[in-house]
VEXDREN-2710 file (C-alpha; in Angstrom, 1 decimal):
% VEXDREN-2710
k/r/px/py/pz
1/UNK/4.6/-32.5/-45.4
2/UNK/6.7/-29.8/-47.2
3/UNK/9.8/-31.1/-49.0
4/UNK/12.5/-28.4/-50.0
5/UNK/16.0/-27.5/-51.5
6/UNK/17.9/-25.6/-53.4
7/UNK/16.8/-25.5/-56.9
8/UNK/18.6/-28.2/-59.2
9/UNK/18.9/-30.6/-56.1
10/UNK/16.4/-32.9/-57.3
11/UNK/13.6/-32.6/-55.3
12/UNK/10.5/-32.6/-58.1
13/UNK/12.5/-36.4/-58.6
14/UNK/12.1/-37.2/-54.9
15/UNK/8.6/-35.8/-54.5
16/UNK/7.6/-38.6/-56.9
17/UNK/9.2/-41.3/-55.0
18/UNK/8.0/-40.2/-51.7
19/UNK/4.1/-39.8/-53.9
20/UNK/4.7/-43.7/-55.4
21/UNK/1.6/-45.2/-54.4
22/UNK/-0.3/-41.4/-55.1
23/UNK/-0.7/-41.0/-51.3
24/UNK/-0.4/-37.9/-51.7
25/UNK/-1.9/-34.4/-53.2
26/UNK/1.7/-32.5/-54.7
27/UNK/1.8/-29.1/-54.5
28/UNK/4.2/-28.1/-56.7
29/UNK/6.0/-24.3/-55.9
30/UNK/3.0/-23.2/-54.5
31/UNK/5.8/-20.1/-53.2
32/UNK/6.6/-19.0/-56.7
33/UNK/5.2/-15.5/-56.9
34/UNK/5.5/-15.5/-61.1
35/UNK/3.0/-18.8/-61.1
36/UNK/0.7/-18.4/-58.2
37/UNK/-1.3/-14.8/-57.8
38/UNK/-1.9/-15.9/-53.8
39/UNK/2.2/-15.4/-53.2
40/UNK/3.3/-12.0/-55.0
41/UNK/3.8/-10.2/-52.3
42/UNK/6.8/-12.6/-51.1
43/UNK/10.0/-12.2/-52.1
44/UNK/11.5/-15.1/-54.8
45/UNK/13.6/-16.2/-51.5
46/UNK/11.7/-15.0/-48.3
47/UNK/12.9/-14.8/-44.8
48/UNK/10.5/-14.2/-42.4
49/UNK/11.6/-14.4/-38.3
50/UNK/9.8/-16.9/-36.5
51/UNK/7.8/-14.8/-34.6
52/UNK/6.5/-12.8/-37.0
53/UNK/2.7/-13.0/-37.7
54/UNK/2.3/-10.3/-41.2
55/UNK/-1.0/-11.7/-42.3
56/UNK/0.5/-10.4/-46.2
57/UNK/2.5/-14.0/-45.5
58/UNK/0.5/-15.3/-43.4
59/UNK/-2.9/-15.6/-45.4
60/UNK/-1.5/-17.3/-48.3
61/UNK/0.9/-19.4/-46.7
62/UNK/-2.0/-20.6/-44.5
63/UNK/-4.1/-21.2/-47.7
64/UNK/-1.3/-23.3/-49.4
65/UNK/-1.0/-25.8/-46.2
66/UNK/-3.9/-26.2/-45.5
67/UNK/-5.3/-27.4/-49.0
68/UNK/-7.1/-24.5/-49.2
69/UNK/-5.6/-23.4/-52.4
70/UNK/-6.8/-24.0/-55.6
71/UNK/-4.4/-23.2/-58.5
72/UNK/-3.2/-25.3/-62.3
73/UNK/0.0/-24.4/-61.4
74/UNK/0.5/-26.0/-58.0
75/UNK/-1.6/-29.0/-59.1
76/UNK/-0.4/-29.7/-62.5
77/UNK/1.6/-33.3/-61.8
78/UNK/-1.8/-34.6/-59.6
79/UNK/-3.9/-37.4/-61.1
80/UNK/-7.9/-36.3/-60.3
81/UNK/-9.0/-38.2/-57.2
82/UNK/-9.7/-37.1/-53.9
83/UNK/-6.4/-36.9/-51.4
84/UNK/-6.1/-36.9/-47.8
85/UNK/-2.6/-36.0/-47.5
86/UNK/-0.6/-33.2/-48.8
87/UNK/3.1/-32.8/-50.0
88/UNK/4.1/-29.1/-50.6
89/UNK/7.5/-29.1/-52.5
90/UNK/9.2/-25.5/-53.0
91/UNK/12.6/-24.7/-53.1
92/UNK/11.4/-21.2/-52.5
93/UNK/11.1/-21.8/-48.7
94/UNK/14.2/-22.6/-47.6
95/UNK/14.9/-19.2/-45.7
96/UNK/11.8/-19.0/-43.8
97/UNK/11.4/-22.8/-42.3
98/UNK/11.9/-21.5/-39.2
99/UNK/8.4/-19.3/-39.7
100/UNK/6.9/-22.6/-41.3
101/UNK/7.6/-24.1/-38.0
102/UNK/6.4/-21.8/-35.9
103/UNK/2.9/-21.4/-37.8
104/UNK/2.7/-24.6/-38.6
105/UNK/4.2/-27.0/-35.9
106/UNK/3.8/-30.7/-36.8
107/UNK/3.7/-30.3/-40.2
108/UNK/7.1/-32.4/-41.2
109/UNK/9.9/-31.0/-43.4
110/UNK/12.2/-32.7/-45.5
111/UNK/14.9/-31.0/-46.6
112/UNK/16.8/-32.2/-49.3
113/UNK/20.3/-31.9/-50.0
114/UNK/22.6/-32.1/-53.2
115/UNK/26.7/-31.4/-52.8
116/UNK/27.1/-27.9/-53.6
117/UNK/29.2/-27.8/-56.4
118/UNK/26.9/-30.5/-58.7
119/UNK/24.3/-27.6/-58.0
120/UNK/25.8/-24.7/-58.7
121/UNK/27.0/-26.4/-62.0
122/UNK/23.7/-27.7/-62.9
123/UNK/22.6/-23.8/-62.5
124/UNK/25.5/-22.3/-64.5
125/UNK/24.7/-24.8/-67.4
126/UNK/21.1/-23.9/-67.3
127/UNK/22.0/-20.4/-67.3
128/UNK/19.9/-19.3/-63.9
129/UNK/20.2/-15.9/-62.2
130/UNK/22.0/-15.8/-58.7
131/UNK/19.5/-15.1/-56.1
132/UNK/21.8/-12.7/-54.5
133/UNK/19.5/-9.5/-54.7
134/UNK/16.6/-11.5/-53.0
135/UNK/18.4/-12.1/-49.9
136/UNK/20.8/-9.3/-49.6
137/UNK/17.9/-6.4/-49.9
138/UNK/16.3/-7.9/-46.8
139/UNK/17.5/-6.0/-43.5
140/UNK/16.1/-9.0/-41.4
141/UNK/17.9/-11.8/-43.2
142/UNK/21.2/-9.8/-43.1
143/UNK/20.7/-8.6/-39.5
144/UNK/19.6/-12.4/-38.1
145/UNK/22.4/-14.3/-40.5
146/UNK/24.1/-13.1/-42.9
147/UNK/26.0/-9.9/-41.9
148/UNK/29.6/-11.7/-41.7
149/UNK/29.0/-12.8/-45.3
150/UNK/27.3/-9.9/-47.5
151/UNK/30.7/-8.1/-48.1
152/UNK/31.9/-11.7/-50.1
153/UNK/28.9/-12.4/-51.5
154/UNK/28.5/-8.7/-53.5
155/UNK/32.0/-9.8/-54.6
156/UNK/31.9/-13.0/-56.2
157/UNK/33.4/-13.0/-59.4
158/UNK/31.7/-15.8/-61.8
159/UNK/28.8/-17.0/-62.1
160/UNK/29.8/-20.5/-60.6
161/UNK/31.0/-19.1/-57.0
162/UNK/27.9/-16.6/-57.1
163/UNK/25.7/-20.1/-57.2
164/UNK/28.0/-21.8/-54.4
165/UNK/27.2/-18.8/-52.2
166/UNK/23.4/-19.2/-52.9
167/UNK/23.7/-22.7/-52.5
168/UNK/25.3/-21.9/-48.8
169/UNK/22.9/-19.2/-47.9
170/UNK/20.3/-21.1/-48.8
171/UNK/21.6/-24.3/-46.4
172/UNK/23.3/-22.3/-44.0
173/UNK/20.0/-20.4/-42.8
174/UNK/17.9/-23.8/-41.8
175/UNK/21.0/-25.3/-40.1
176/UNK/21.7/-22.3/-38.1
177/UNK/17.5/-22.0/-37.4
178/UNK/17.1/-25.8/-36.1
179/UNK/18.3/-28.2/-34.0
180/UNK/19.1/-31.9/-34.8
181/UNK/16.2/-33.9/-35.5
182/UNK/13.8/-31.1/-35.8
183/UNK/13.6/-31.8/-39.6
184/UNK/14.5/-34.4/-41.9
185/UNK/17.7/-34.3/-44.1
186/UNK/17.4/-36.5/-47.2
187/UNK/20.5/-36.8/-49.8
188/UNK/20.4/-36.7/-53.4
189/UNK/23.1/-38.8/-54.0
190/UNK/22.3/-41.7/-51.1
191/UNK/18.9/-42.0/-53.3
192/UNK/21.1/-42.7/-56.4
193/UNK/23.8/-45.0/-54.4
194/UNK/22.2/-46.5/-51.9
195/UNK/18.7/-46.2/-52.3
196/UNK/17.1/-48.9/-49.8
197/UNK/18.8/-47.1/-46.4
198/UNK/18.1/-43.8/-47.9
199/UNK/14.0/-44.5/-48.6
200/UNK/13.8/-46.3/-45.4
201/UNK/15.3/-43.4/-43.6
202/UNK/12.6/-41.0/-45.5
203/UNK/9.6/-43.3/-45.0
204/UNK/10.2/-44.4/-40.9
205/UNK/10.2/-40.1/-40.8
206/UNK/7.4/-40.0/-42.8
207/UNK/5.8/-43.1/-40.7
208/UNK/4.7/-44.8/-43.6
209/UNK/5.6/-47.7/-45.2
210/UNK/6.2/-48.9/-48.9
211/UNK/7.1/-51.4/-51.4
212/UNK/9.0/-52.3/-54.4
213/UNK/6.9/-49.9/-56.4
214/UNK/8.9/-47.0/-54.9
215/UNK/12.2/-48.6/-56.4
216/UNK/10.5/-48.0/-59.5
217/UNK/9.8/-44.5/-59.1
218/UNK/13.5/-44.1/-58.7
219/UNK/14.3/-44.8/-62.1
220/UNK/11.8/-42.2/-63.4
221/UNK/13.6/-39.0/-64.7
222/UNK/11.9/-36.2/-62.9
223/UNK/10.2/-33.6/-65.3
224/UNK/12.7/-31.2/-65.2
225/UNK/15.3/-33.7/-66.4
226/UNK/13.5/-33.3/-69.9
227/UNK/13.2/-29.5/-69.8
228/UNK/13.8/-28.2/-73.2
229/UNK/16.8/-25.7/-73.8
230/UNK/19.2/-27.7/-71.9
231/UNK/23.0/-27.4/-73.0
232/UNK/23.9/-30.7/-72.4
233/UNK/21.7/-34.1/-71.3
234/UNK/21.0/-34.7/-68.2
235/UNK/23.2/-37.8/-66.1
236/UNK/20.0/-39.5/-66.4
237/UNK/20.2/-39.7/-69.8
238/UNK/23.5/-39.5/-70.6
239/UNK/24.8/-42.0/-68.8
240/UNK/27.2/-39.9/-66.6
241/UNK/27.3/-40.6/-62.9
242/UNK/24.5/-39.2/-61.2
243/UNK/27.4/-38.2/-58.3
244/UNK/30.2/-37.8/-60.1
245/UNK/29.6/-36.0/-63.2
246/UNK/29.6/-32.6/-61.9
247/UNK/33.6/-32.6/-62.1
248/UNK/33.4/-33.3/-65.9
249/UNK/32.4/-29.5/-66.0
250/UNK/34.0/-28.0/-62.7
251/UNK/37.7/-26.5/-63.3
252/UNK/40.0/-27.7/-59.7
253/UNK/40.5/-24.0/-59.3
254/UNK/36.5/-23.5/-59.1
255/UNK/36.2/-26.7/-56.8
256/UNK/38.9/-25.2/-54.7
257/UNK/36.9/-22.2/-54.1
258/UNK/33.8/-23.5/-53.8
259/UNK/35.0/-25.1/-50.4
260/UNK/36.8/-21.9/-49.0
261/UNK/33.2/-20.8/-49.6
262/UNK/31.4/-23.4/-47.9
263/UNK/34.2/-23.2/-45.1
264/UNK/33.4/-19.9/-44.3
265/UNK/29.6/-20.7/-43.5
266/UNK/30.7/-23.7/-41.4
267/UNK/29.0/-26.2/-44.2
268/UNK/32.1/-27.9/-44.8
269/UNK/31.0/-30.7/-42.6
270/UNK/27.9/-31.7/-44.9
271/UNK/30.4/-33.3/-47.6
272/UNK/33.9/-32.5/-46.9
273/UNK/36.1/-33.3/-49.9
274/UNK/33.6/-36.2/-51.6
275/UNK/31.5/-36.0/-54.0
276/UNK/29.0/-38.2/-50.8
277/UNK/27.9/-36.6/-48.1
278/UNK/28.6/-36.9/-44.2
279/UNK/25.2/-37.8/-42.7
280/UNK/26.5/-37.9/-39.2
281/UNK/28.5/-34.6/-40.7
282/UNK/25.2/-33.3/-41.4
283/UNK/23.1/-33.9/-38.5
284/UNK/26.5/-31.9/-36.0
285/UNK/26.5/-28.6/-37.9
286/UNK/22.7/-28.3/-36.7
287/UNK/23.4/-25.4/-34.5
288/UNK/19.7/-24.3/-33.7
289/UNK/20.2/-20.5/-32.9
290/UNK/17.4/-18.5/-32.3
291/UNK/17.0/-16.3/-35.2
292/UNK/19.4/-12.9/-34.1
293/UNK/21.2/-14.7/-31.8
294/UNK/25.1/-13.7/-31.6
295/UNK/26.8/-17.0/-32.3
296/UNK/30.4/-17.8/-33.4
297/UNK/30.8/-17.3/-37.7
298/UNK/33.8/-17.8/-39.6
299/UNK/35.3/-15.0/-41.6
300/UNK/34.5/-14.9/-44.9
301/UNK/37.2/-15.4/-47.4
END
C-alpha cells in the first residue's frame, strides 16, 4: 500500500498504527531525492501525467513498489524479519498518484489528511521552505491544474499563506485526478477523536483486521514528534489539543485567509469552518478529471 500527505499531517504516526502487529515492511520516503540515490532525478514534488511511461521515473519508482529496493534510509524504522507486505509512506507523491495508479493498479492508496491551517502552522514553526518552485517550474503540472492559480500563488505574502497554498496544491491535484472511492481518505484528527470508526474505516480498506494492540500504537508519539530543534513541544507532549491547538498560534486574520485560499481550489468542503473535517464533505469534492481536462475552477483571490 502507499500511504501519503502533506508533510506535518501525521502520517509516519499513522504508518505505525496501520504496521501494529509488524505486518508490514515500511518504506519510509523512499521519493526523497536528498536520501535515496534511486530518485534524484525527480523533482522534491513530482507530477507526472498518467499516461506517461519516462523509464527515468519509471525504473526507480518500479524498484521502490515492488520491494526491489534496498536502501538504510527507506528501511530504517523496520525490525529484521522477513515481510510479505509492503507500506510505502511518502508525502513526496502526492502530485503524481494519478501516475502511481496507472503503473501500478491495485496497489491501494491512503491518503491522509490534516485541516490545512494546523499544517501550515506546524510548517511555519518548524521553519520549512514552501514548495512553491517545485511545482510552479513544471509546464505539465501548470498546464493539467494549476494555471488559474499560479498568478496567487507567486504572490503570497507570508510564509503561513505560502504553506496553505502548498497544502491546497498538494490536495487539490489527487481530488481533481480521482473519483470517489478510487483511494482511501484517512483523517488526522478522527484518529485522535474518534479513533475506533476511524481504524475500522482504514482496516475494512485495507481488508485486514486487528485488535486492541493497535489502540496502543495510537498513543505512541510518531518519531518526528521528538525531532530535535523544535520551537515549541509538540501537542503530544504538551498537552494541547491534538485538533485544536493550531489556533493558539494562528492570528483570525491568517485563518480568514487561509479559507479564501482553500475556497478558491474548491477544498472548502473538506473542513468548512471546524477544526474536524466533513467526511461526506470529502468524498463530493472528488471530481475525477482526466489530467488536462477543461473543468470549471474558481478564481483565485
Amino acid at each position: 500500500m502507499l500511504l501519503t500527505g502533506s508533510g506535518r499531517s501525521g502520517t509516519t504516526w499513522v504508518v505505525g498504527v496501520a504496521n501494529f502487529d509488524q505486518h508490514y515492511r515500511v518504506m519510509i520516503e523512499p521519493f526523497h531525492r536528498g536520501n535515496v540515490p534511486a530518485v534524484q532525478a525527480f523533482a522534491r514534488r513530482q507530477y507526472l501525467r498518467p499516461d506517461s511511461d519516462d523509464k527515468t521515473f519509471l525504473g526507480p519508482a518500479t524498484e521502490i513498489f515492488t520491494g526491489a529496493i534496498r536502501d538504510a534510509w527507506v528501511d530504517g524504522l523496520n525490525k529484521p524479519g522477513i515481510y510479505n507486505n509492503r507500506i510505502a509512506k511518502d508525502v513526496r507523491t502526492m502530485l503524481m498518484l494519478g501516475w502511481v495508479r496507472a503503473h501500478f493498479p491495485g496497489m491501494p492508496i491512503v491518503l491522509l489528511l490534516r485541516h490545512p491551517c494546523a499544517v501550515a502552522s506546524s510548517r511555519t514553526q518548524l521553519g520549512w521552505e514552501d514548495i512553491r518552485e517545485d511545482y510552479l517550474t513544471q509546464p505539465d503540472l501548470i498546464a493539467d491544474h494549476l494555471a488559474p492559480f499560479a498568478e496567487a500563488i507567486r504572490a503570497a505574502r507570508s510564509d503561513f499563506e505560502r504553506h496553505v497554498f502548498d497544502w491546497c496544491v498538494e490536495n487539490y491535484v489527487p481530488f481533481r485526478t480521482f473519483a470517489r472511492g478510487d483511494i482511501h481518505l484517512a483523517f488526522y484528527e478522527n484518529f485522535c477523536v474518534d479513533p475506533n470508526k476511524e481504524l475500522e474505516r482504514l482496516f475494512t480498506f485495507l481488508g485486514r483486521p486487528f485488535d486492541d494492540r493497535v489502540l496502543a500504537s495510537l498513543k505512541t508519539p510518531s518519531v518526528q514528534a521528538h525531532a530535535a530543534g523544535r520551537p515549541r513541544p509538540s501537542a503530544i507532549f504538551s498537552g494541547e489539543s491534538l485538533t485544536e491547538s493550531w489556533r493558539k498560534h494562528v492570528a483570525p486574520e491568517d485563518v480568514e485567509r487561509a479559507y479564501s485560499i482553500i475556497e478558491s481550489f474548491g477544498l472548502e468542503k473538506l473542513y468548512g469552518r471546524s477544526s474536524m473535517p466533513d467526511i461526506a464533505g470529502a468524498e463530493a469534492t472528488f471530481s475525477g478529471r482526466a489530467a488536462g481536462a477543461v473543468g470549471a475552477v474558481r478564481a483565485p483571490v
